[in-house]
N, C-alpha and C positions, 0 to 999 in steps of 0.2 A: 303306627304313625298317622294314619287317615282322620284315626278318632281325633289326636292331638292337633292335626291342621284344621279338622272342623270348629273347635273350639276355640283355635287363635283367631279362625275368621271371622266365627261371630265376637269376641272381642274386639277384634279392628275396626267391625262395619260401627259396632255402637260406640266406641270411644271417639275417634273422630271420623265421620264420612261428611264427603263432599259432593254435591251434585256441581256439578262443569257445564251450563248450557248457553243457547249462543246468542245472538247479538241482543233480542228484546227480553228484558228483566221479565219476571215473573213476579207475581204479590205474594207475601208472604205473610203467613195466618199463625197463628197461636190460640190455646184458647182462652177465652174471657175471664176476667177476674170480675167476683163477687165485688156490688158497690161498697159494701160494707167493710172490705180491705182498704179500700183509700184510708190513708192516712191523717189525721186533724191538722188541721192549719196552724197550732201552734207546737212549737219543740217543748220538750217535757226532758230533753238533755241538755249537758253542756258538752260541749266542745273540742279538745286535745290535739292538736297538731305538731309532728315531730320527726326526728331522721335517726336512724339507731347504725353508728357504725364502729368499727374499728377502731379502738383507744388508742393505737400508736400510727397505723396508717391511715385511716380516716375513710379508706374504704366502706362502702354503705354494704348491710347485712341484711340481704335479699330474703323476706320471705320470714322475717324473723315472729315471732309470736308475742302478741299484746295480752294478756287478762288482766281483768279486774278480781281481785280478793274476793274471795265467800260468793261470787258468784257465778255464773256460766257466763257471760260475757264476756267475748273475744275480738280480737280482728289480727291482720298480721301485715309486717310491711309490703310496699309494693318492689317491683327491682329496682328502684332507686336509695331505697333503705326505707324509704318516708310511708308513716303512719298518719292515719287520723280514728280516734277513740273517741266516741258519741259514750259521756258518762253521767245515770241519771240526775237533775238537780239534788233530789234527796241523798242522796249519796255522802254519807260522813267523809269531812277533806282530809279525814287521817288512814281512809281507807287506802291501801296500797296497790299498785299496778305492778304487774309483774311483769318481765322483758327476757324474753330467754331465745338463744339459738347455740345451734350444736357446736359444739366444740367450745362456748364461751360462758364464763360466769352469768350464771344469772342477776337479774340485778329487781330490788325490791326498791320502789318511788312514791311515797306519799302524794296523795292528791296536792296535798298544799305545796306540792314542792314544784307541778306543773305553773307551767304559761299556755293561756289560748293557745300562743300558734310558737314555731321555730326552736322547740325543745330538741338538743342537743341530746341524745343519750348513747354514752358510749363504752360498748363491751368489752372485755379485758377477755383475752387470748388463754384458753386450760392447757397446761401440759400434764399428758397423763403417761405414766409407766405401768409395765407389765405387775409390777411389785402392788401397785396399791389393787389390784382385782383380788378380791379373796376367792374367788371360784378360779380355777385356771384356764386358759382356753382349751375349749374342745374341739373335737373333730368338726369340718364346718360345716357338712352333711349332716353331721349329728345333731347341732347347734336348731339347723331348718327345722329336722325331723320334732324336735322338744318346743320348738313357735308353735306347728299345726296344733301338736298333742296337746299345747295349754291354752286352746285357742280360745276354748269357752270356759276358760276358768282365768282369762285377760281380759275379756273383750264383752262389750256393752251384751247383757240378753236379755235388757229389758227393751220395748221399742220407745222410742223418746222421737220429739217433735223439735224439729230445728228450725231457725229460722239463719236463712244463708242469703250472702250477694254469688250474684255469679256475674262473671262478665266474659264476652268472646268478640273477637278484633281479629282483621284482615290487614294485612300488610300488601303493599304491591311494593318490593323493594322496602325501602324504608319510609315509605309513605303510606297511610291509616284510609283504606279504603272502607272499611267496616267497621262500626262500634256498635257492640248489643250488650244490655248491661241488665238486672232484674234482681227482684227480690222474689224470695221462694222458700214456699214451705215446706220443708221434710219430711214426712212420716220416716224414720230411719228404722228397719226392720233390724230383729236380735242377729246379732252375729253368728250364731248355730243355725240358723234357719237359713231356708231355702226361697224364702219371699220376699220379692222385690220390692225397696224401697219405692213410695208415691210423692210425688212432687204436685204442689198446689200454686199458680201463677199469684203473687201478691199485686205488683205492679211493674211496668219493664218499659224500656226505654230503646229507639233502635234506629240509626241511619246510614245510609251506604251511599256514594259517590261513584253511582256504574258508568260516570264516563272515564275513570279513570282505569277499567278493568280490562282493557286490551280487548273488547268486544265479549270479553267475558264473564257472566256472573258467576260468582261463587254463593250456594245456599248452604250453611254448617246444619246440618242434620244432628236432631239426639240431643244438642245444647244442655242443657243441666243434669240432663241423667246420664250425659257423657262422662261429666267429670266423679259420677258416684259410681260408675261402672271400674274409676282407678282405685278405687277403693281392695286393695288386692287382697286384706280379710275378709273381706266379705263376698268378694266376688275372684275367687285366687284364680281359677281359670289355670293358664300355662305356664304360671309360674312356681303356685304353693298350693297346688293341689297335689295330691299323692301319685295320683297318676303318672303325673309329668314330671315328678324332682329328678329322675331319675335321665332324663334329656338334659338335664345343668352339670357343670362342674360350680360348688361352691368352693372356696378359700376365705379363709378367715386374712382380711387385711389389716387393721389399727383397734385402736383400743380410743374413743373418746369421753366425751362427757355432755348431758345436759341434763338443767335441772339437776344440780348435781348427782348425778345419776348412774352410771359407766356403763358405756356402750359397746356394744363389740362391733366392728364395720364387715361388713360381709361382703364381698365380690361375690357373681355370678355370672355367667356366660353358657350360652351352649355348646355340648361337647361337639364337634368338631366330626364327626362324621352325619351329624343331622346338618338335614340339606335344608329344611324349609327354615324361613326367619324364623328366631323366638327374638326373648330378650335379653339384653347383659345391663347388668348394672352394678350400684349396692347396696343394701339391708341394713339398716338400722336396730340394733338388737336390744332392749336392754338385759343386761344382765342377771340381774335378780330377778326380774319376774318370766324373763325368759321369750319378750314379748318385743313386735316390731313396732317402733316409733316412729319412723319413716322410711320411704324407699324414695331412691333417684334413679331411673331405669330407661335404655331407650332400646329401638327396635334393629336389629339389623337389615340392613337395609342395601349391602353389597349386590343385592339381586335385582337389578330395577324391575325386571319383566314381572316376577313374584310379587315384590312391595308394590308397583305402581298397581297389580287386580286387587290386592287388601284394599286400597283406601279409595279409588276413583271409580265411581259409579256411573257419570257419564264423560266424555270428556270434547273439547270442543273438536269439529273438522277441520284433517292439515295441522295436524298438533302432536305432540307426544309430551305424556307428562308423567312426572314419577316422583317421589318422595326425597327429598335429600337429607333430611333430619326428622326424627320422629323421637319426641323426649317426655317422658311424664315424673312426676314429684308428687306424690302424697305424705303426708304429715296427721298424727294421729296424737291426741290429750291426753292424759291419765285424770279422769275426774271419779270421785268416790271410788277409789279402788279399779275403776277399770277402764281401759282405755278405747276411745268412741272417734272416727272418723272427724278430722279438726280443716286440712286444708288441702288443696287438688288442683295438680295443672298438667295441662297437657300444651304440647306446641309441636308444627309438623310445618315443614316448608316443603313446596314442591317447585320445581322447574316444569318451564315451557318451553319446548322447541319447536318453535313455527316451521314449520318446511320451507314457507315463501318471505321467509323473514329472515333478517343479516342477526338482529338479538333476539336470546333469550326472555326469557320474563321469570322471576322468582316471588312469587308466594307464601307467607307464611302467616299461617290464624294460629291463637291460641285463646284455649281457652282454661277459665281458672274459678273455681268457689269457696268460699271461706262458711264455715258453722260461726253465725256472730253471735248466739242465744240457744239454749234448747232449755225444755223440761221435759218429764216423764212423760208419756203419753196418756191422756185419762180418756181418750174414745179410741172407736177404729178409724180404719184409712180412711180417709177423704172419700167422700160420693163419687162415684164414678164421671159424673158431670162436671166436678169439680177437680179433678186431676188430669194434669196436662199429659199429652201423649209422648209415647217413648220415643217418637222419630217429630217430637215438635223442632219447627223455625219457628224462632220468635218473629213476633209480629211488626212490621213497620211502625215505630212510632215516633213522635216527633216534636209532642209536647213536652215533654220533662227538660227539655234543655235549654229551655227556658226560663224553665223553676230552680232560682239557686237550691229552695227550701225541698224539691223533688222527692228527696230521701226520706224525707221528716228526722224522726228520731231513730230508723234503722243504723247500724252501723255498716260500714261498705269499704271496698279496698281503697285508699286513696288513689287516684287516677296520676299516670306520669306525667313530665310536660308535655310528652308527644300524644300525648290521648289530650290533656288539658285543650293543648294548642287547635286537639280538633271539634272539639264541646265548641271553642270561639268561633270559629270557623262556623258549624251547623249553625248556631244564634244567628251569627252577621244575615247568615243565607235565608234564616228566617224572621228575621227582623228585614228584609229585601222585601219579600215575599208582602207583609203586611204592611209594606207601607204602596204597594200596590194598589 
């Protein structure tokens, strides 16, 4: 069990850690991007903006999957349902976008069938029975065991270079104390291998509001290599390593579909006489090739004394703070045969309890990255001067939200109203600022 607790800890510190320090902010550094990353002044895309939900109840479909036809370009909705897809000018208007989320029809849309902004798209609900799986279900330990075993004859083993947004946000209550947002280059390393993917800083954008932090900064440690660290084929750790299955109860739960595909849903939980937290969730399988397509998994966390040492590094004085939710989501593509790390979120609230204080304070950051592009990789990793470190804070920045045009031609998660409504807000404060 000691081996098994060292290796959740180092997952915990790197997927989300937080440093807790007290009244006067600290700067906060990144490192440099090449000038030759900037972006050109003119867009070389067009456009798409859209809301992908529910065909009878209208509910929006969180998280849902965009590509473009023939080619690796992606993006996927935000939790509001609402997309936006940056697609080249050149681009044939009979090329089709593809719109898929689990459990529902997929659906094929001619460019020419878009509008610039307010496209409507809406998913029609699968029902699936036992009757249409031509494999029948297996034991659901067995089911795991045949994921690992086919892990490198699924999954990417060539290294391919991604280009991804990432973005990570602070809540205090329901209010946006933090917004960091960047583009970033991937080196993604083969899925049999043992070497860590390299991240390269394109350009990033970043501000925070510490009078509104209860005398407290929050610094998110790890940022972009946190959410590749959720990457559980690649990095299985305590949950799909050989080691550890054997700490889980699996059960085979439903039978779904996407990309018409058939899924099998997997539960997981740990068994019940292991004391330290792991994780319970459930597994996305598919069926045929025997490979996970997503996982939604969160952390038990019934132990505060346990959970609060995983994730708090430092914490303020006259305070007690601990975890109340810890939730991660990965989502993974089938391209040329095999299937390559596609989208990543993590989110984790914690409570405060002042000693000298009548309320609490609750916290929650999350953070999330999407693969908007890749190709094969034709050199090695990134110069060592030129990839960002494994415990980077991104860096204060303060220009870009001022540039509608910021992005250029990247494609990026569309922002909700409540992140919108805080882009307005930093502008107003810096449009203040300059007319000083």
């Amino acid at each position: 069990m000691k081996n098994l607790n060292n290796q959740f800890r180092i997952l915990m510190v790197c997927t989300i850690l937080f440093m807790m320090i007290g009244i006067i902010p600290t700067s906060l550094h990144a490192s440099p991007w090449a000038a030759e990353d900037v972006l050109p002044d003119t867009l070389n895309t067009v456009q798409y903006r859209g809301k992908i939900m529910d065909s009878k109840s209208g509910d929006p479909l969180v998280f849902s999957t965009v590509t473009i036809e023939g080619t690796n370009i992606a993006t996927v909705s935000n939790s509001e349902g609402r997309f936006l897809l940056k697609v080249p000018k050149d681009m044939p208007v009979s090329t089709k976008i593809m719109i898929s989320y689990l459990g529902y029809k997929s659906m094929d849309i001619p460019l020419s069938d878009l509008k610039p902004d307010n496209n409507k798209i809406r998913l029609e609900l699968l029902s699936i029975s036992l009757s249409e799986v031509n494999v029948a279900p297996k034991d659901a330990h067995q089911i795991i065991r045949e994921v690992i075993y086919k892990k490198r004859e699924n999954y990417m083993q060539d290294p391919v270079r991604m280009t991804a947004f990432y973005r990570e946000t602070i809540k205090r209550r329901r209010t946006y104390v933090s917004l960091a947002e960047a583009v970033i280059d991937v080196h993604k390393q083969p899925y049999s291998g043992y070497k860590l993917d390299g991240l390269k800083l394109y350009k990033a954008r970043k501000d925070a509001d510490y009078s509104k932090m209860d005398t407290v900064t929050f610094k998110l440690q790890g940022g972009p290599y946190s959410t590749l660290m959720l990457d559980i084929m690649k990095d299985p750790y305590s949950i799909l390593s050989t080691e550890e299955l054997d700490y889980y109860d699996f059960k085979l739960d439903n039978i779904t579909k996407v990309n018409n595909k058939i899924i099998y849903v997997v539960n997981f939980k740990q068994k019940e006489y292991i004391e330290d937290p792991l994780f319970y969730g459930k597994l996305y399988i598919d069926v045929d090739d025997m490979a996970i397509t997503s996982a939604n998994y969160s952390i038990n966390i019934e132990d505060k004394n346990k959970a609060s040492s995983m994730f708090i590094k430092r914490k303020p004085v006259g305070a007690e703070v601990y975890p109340t939710e810890a939730s991660y989501l990965v989502n993974y593509r089938k391209q040329d045969g095999r299937y390559m790390y596609s989208y990543s979120r993590g989110q984790i609230t914690f409570k405060i309890n002042w000693k000298k204080k009548v309320f609490n304070t609750f916290y929650t950051s999350t953070i999330e990255m999407v693969s908007t592009d890749w190709k094969k990789a034709e050199e090695k990793q990134f110069r060592v001067k030129d990839r960002i470190k494994h415990n980077i804070i991104l860096q204060d920045q303060q220009e870009g939200f001022n540039d509608p045009q910021f992005w250029g031609d990247y494609n990026v998660i569309e922002p909700e109203a409540s992140i919108e409504s805080v882009v307005k807000k930093i502008k107003k404060r810096l449009e203040k600022r300059e007319d000083k």
